[in-house]
C-alpha positions in Angstrom: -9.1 -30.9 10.8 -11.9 -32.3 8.3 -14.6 -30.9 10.4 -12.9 -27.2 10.5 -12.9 -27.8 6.9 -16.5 -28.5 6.3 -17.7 -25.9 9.0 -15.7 -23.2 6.6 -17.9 -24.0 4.0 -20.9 -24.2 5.6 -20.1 -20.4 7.2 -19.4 -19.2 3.6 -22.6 -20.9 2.1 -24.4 -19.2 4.7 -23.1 -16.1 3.7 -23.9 -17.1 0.2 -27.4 -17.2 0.8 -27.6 -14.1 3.3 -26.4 -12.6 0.6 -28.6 -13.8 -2.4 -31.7 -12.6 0.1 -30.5 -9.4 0.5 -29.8 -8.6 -3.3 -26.0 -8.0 -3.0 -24.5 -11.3 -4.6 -24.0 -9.0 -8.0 -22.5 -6.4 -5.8 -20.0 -8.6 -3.9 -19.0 -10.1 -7.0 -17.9 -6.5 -8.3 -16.1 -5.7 -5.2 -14.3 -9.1 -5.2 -13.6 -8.2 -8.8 -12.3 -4.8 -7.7 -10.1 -6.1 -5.4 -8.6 -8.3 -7.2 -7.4 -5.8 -9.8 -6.2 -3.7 -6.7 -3.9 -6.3 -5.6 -2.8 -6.7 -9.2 -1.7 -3.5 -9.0 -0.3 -2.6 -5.6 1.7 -6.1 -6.0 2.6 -5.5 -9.9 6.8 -6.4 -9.4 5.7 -9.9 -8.2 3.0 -10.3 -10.4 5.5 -9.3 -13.9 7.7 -11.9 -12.4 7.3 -15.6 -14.3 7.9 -17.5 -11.5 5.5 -15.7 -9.6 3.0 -15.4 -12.0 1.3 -18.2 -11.7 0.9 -18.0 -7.0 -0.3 -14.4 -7.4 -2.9 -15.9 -10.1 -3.6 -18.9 -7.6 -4.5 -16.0 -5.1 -6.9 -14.1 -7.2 -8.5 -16.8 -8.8 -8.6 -19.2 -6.2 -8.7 -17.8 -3.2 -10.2 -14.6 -3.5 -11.8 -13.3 -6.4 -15.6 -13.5 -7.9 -14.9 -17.3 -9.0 -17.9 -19.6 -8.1 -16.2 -22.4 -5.7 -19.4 -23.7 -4.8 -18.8 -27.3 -6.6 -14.8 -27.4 -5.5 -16.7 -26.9 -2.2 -19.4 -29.7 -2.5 -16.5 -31.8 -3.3 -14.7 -31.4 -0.9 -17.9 -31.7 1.8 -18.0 -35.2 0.1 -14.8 -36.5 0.4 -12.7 -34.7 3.1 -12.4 -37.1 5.8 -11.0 -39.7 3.0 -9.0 -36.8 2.3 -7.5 -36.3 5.2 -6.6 -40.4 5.0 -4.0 -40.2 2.2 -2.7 -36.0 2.2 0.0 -35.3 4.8 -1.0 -33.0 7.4 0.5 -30.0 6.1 -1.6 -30.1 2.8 -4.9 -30.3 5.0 -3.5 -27.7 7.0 -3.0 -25.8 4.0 -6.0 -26.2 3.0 -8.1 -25.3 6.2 -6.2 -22.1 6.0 -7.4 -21.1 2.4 -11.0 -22.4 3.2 -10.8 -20.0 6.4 -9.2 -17.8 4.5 -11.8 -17.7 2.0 -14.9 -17.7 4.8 -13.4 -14.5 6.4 -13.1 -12.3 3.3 -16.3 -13.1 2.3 -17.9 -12.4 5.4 -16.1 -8.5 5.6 -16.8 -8.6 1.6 -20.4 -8.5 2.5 -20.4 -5.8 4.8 -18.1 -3.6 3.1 -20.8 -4.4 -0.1 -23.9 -3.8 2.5 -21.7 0.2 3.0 -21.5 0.8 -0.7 -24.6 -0.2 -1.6 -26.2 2.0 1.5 -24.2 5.1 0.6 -22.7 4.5 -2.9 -25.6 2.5 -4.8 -25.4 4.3 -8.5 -21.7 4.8 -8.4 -19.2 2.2 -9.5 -16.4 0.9 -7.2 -13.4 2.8 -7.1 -10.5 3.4 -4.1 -12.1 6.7 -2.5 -15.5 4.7 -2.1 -13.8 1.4 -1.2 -11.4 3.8 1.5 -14.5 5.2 2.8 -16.4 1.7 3.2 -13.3 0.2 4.1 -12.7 2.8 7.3 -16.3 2.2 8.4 -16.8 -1.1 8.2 -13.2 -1.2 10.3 -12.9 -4.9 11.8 -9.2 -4.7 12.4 -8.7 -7.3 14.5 -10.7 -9.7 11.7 -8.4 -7.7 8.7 -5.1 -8.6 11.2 -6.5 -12.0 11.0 -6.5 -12.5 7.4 -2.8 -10.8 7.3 -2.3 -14.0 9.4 -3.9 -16.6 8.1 -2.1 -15.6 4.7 1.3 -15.8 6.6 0.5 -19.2 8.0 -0.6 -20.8 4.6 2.4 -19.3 3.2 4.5 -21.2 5.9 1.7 -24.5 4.9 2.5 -24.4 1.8 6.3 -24.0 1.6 6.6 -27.2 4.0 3.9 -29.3 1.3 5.7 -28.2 -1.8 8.6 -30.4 -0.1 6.7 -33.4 0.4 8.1 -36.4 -1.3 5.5 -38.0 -3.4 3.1 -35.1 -2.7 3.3 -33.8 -6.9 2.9 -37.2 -8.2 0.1 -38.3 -6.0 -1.4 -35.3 -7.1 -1.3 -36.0 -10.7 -1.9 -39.9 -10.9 -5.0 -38.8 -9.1 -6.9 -36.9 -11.6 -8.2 -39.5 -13.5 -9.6 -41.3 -10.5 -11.0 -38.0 -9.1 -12.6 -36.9 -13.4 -14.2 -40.6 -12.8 -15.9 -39.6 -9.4 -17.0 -36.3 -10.2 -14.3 -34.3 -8.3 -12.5 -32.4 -11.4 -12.9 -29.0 -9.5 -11.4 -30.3 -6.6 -8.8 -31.7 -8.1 -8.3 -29.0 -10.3 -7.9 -26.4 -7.4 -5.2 -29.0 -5.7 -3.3 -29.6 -8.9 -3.2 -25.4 -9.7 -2.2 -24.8 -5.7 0.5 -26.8 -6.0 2.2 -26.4 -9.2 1.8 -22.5 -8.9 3.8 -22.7 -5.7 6.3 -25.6 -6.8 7.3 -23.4 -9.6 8.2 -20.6 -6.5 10.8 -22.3 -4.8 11.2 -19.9 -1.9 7.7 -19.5 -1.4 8.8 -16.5 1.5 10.0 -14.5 -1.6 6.6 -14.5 -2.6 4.7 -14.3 0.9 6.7 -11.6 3.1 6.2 -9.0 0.2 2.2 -9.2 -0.1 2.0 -9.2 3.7 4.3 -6.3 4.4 2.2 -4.2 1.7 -1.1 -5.1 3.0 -0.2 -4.5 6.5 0.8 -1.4 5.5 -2.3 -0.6 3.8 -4.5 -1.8 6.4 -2.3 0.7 9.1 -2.9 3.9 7.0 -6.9 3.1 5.9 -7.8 2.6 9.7 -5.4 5.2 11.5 -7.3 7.8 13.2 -4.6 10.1 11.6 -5.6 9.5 8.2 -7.9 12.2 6.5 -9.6 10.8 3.3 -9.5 11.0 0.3 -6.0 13.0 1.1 -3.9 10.0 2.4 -5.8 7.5 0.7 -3.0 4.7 0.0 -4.9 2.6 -2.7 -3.7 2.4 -6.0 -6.0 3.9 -9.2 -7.5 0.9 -10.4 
């Protein structure tokens, strides 16, 4: 599990640097941006809810959005394999799925970024030219993926948050980790958790995002859909 780990964060600071060659790091970031305030708005119920409020957060900030990870991920390069010593096997699992997670989006980030700035260069984002880039760039079977991945770290995480111990270990451990130079780390294992603690029934949560997004992902790559008529995004 540790070496999945570190092999997701090399892929993504491959990408990282494929895409700092090509000029399209400012770019990405904007799309990331873009789509975070899209799910913001196609999942606005959950996100007005307080006990929700803080995972929907978690997966903008965290997991998908324009947020530099690379020193959470230098951290965790360093210490993984102790890692993987003292967390229970559903919090690593967890967190190889938001790592691979993570990896994946960015890799159909950049060539959704590589369409827009090909055929939409001096315009800013918005849903028709993120439906059109979206449609070509297709990938469904890597979008399906990420539907999945999502449904399995919601399953990770509901079985962590039930871990005896696992919130207390977690918070003793900051001091030790400040001392050793792994704040971020920490910080994006304290956030995880406590966002999702504060859920409860984290499938309240989960089955939602991943019934809208399937959705979504049906209609923008149907051969039946006719843009920018049946676009389904939201005006962001």
């Amino acid at each position: 599990m540790a070496q999945e780990i570190i092999k997701h964060i090399h892929r993504v600071n491959a990408q990282r640097d494929l895409a700092n060659k090509l000029n399209l790091m400012a770019l990405i970031h904007q799309l990331q941006d873009w789509q975070c305030q899209r799910l913001l708005v196609s999942h606005d119920d959950l996100a007005q809810q307080q006990r929700y409020q803080k995972a929907m957060a978690f997966f903008v900030e965290e997991l998908y959005g324009p947020k530099d990870f690379s020193q959470r991920d230098a951290d965790l390069v360093r210490v993984i394999p102790k890692l993987a010593k003292v967390l229970p096997e559903k919090a690593m699992n967890a967190m190889n799925d938001a790592l691979s997670l993570n990896a994946l989006s960015f890799d159909l980030d950049m060539e959704i970024a590589q369409y827009l700035n090909k055929h939409f260069a001096t315009q800013p984002i918005n849903r028709d030219s993120y439906a059109q880039a979206y449609r070509s760039v297709g990938r469904k079977n890597d979008r399906e993926s990420q539907i999945t991945i999502i449904s399995h770290l919601g399953d990770q995480l509901a079985d962590v948050i039930k871990v005896r111990g696992i919130g207390m270990l977690i918070s003793m451990s900051r001091r030790p980790a400040k001392m050793a130079g792994l704040l971020a780390l920490h910080e994006f294992l304290d956030r995880g958790f406590n966002a999702f603690k504060a859920i409860g029934d984290v499938q309240s949560f989960i089955q939602p995002v991943l019934e809208r997004e399937t959705r979504l992902m049906e209609i923008l790559l149907s051969e039946n859909t006719t843009l920018p008529e049946d676009n389904p995004l939201p005006v962001v």
